[in-house]
N, C-alpha and C positions, 0 to 999 in steps of 0.2 A: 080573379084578381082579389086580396085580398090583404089592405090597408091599416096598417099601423102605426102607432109613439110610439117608440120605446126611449123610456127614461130611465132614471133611480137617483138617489143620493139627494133626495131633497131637502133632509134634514131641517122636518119643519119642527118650530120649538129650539133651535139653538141658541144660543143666549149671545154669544159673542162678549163674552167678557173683558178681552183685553182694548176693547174700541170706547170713545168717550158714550156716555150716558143717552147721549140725546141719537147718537146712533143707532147704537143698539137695535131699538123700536123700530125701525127705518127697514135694518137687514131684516130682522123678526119676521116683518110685515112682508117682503118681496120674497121670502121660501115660502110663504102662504098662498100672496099671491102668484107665485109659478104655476099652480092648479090650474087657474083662470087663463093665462098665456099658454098653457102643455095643450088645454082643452082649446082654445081659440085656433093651435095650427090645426092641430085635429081635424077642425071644421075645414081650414084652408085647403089640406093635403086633402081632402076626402074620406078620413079615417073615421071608423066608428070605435075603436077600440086605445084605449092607454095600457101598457106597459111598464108598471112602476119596480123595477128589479132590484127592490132592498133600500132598506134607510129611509123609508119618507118619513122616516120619523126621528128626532136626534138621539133619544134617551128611550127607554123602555120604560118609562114612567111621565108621559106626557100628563100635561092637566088635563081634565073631563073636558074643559072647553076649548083648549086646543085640537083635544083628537073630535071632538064634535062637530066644532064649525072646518077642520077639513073635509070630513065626511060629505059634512051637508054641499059645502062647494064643488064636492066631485058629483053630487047630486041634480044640484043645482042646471047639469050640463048633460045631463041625458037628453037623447037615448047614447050617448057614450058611455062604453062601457070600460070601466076603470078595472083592472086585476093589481092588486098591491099583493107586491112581494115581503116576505120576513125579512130583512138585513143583520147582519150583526149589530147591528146600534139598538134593532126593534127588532129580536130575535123571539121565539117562540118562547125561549123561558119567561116572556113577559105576561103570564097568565092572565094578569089584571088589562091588560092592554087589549090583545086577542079575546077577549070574551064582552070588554066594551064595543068593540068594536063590532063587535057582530051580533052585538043589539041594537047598534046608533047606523048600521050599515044600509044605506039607499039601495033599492033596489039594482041599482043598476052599477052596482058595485062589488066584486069580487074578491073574498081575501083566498090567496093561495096559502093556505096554510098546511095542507097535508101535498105528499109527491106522488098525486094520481093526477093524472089525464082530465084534463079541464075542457069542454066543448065550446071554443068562443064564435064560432058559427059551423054550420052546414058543411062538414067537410076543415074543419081546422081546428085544432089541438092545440094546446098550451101544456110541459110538459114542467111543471115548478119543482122547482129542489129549496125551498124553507129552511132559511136557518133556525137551526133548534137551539145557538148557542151561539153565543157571539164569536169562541171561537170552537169551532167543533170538532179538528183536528183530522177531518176525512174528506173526500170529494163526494160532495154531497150532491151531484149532480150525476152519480155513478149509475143510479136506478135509469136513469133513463135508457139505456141502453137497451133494457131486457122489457120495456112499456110497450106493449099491444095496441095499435091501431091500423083502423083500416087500411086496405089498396088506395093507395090517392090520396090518402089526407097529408095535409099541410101540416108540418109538424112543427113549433116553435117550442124551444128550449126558455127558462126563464132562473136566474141562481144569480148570487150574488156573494163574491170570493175574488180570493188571488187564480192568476194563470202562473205557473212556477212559482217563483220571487216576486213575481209582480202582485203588490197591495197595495194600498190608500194607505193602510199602518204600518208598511211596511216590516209586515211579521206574515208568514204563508204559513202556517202552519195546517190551512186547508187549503189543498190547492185542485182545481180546476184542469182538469184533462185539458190542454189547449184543443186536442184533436177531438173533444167532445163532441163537437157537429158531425166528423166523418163517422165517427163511432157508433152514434146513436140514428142517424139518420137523420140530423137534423136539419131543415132548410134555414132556420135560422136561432142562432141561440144567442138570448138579450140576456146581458150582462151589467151590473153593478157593481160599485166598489171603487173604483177610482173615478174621481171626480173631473177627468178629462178624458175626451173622448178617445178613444182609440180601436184601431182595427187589427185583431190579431187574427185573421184569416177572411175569407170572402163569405165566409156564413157568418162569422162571430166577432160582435161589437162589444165595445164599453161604448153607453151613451154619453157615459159626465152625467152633471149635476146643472137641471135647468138655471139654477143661481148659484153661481161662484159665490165660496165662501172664502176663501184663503191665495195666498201671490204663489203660493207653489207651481197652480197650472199656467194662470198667466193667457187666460184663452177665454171666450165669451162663453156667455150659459146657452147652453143647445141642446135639442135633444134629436133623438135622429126618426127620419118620416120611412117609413121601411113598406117596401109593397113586392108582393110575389106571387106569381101567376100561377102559378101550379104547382104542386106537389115536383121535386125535384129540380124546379126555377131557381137560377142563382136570383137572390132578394136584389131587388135596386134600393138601396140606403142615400138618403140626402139628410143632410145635417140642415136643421131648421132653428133659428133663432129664439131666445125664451126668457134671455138674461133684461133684468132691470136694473141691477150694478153693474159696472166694470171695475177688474180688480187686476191694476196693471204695474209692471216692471219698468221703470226706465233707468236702462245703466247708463252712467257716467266715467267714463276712462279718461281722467286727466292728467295733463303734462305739467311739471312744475313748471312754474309763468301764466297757464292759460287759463282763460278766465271761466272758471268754474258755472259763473253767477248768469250768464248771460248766456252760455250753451243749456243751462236749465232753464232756465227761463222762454226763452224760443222753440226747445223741444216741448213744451207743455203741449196739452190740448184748448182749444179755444172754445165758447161761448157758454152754454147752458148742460154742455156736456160735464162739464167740472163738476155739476152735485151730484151726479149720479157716479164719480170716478172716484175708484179708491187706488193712492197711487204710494209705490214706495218707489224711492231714489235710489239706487243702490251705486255711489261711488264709491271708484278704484283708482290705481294710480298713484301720483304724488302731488303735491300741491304746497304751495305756502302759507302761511299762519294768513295771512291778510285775505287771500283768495278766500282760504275756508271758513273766515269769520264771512267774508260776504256771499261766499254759498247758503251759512247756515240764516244768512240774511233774508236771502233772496228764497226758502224753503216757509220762511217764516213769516213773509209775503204775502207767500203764495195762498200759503194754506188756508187759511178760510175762504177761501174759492171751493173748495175741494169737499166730499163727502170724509176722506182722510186723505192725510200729505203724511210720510213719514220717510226721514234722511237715514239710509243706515252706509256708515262712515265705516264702517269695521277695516276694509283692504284699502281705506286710504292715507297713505303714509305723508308727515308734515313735514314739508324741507325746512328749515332754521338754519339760517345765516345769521352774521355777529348785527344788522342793520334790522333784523326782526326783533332780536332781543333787546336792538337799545329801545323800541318801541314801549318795551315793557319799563326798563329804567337803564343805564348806561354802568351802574355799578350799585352797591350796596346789594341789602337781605335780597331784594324783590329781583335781583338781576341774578344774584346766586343760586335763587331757588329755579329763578326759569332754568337757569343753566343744566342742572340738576334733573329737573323734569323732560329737558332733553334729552341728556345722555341716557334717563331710563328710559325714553320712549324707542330708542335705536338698538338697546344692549338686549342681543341675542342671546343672552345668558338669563334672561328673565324670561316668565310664562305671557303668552299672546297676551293675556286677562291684564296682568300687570305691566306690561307695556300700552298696549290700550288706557286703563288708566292714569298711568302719566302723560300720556299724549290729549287729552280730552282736559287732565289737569292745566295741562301748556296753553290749550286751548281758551280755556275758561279765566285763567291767568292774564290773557293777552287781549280775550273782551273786557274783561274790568277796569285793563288801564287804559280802552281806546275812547272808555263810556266816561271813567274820571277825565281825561282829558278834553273830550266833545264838551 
């Protein structure tokens, strides 16, 4: 029997730029420490061995003491033996990266950087396909096929790419044999590149990304505990826990009348869970100017509870009746203009963008007169 992680997509070193300041540092900090959690199931599962199938790195030019103190951390936890894979993000043209790295490399650390035959124990094989390029425009995972190893060995595939259409950047321009396992012989082939997990056959996984970086997947950070008895053993794969963020979707479908403010508010998560949640809102539907002032109230609330809170209103359309408008004034500029900002927030003859604008105009129009009035 013989016990593995298989991870990828760490992306340690990402900056997160578009999040406030004081996060940043926060996320920074929880791709690093993934290392420490990947290596912790390890221990639980009985694994002596990681899997890291591309990307543990975000850029191809990390700092010295970035790529240093992960090293040391993978070190830190022997006798587990780490094998990092090249990704597109931390592809082999990164000469300066690969040759640090494999002077600052702990023993008990493996870079797969060439596509030979790796011996991770006594009868078990690693079969890596290294990106050379971020995009490399081949199935780079094709040599395996024709790789020599004994009667009985346990053969693991290791590459990091699209399967057809299927990418993280959604661009294949190298894609991945899906039938790579049956082709090569492989008992099991760990995959990278999309950052949710997925099973595209009974030998061949995407693990995801021990830590969620983005609301696309909408799914916890895992990585998968994989064990397989023999040579020709279908693997038994269990998804095992890793995440320190949660990075979560709550849609909102509202009805004009219904209170926007109080179905978000009850849908939340409760207690100490909230610093560790990064949440977006994503309302749809219709709704009334008063409702969506006290949704964006009730967001506004929230949010420092939260590690992020973010409202995106994009598909949700404002009803305006003649009793919303007089809110704003009953006649004169200020009532012609709301009027105005209506009509182009409804008129199909304008682009999504510029109705959007008028409608956030209407929006912002109709808090100003509730704030002069209070």
């Amino acid at each position: 029997m013989f016990r593995f992680i298989h991870s990828s997509d760490l992306h340690i070193g990402k900056r997160f730029g578009n999040m406030a300041e004081d996060l940043r540092g926060r996320l920074r900090e929880a791709r690093h420490s993934a290392l420490t959690r990947l290596a912790a199931q390890a221990r639980a599962q009985g694994a002596e061995t990681i899997l890291l199938a591309g990307d543990t790195f975000d850029t191809e030019t990390p700092t010295p003491a970035m790529l240093r103190q992960a090293l040391a951390e993978m070190g830190h936890h022997a006798p587990i033996h780490w094998v990092i894979l090249p990704g597109n993000h931390d592809s082999l043209l990164a000469d300066e990266l690969w040759n640090a790295a494999r002077s600052a490399s702990p023993a008990n650390v493996t870079l797969a950087t060439t596509a030979t035959p790796l011996e991770l124990a006594p009868g078990v094989v690693v079969l890596p396909a290294p990106c050379t390029t971020r995009r490399p425009g081949r199935d780079l995972s094709d040599w395996m096929d024709g790789a020599a190893t004994l009667e009985g060995t346990i053969r693991i595939g290791l590459a990091h790419g699209a399967i057809q259409d299927f990418s993280e950047d959604a661009a294949a321009s190298d894609v991945i044999a899906p039938n790579r396992a049956a082709r090569a012989g492989l008992d099991y082939l760990a995959l990278g590149d999309w950052h949710g997990q997925v099973s595209v056959n009974e030998r061949t996984r995407y693990s995801g990304t021990p830590e969620p970086d983005r609301f696309k997947h909408d799914t916890p950070g895992q990585a998968l505990a994989v064990s397989i008895a023999g040579a020709g053993a279908l693997p038994d794969i269990r998804p095992v826990e890793t995440g320190s963020f949660v990075w979560s979707t709550l849609p909102l479908d509202l009805l004009s009348g219904q209170d926007g403010a109080t179905d978000f508010t009850i849908s939340l998560p409760t207690g100490t869970a909230r610093r560790q949640t990064l949440l977006r809102v994503v309302a749809s539907g219709r709704t009334r100017l008063a409702s969506r002032m006290a949704l964006a109230s009730a967001i506004r609330e929230a949010e420092p509870d939260f590690a992020h809170l973010e409202l995106d209103e994009t598909d949700l359309a404002t009803d305006c009746e003649a009793s919303d408008l007089d809110q704003i004034d009953r006649a004169g500029a200020l009532r012609e203009a709301a009027q105005a900002l209506l009509e182009q927030s409804e008129d199909a003859s304008q682009s999504s963008a510029e109705r959007l604008i008028a409608r956030e105009a209407l929006v912002r129009l109709f808090s100003y007169c509730e704030t002069i009035e209070a």
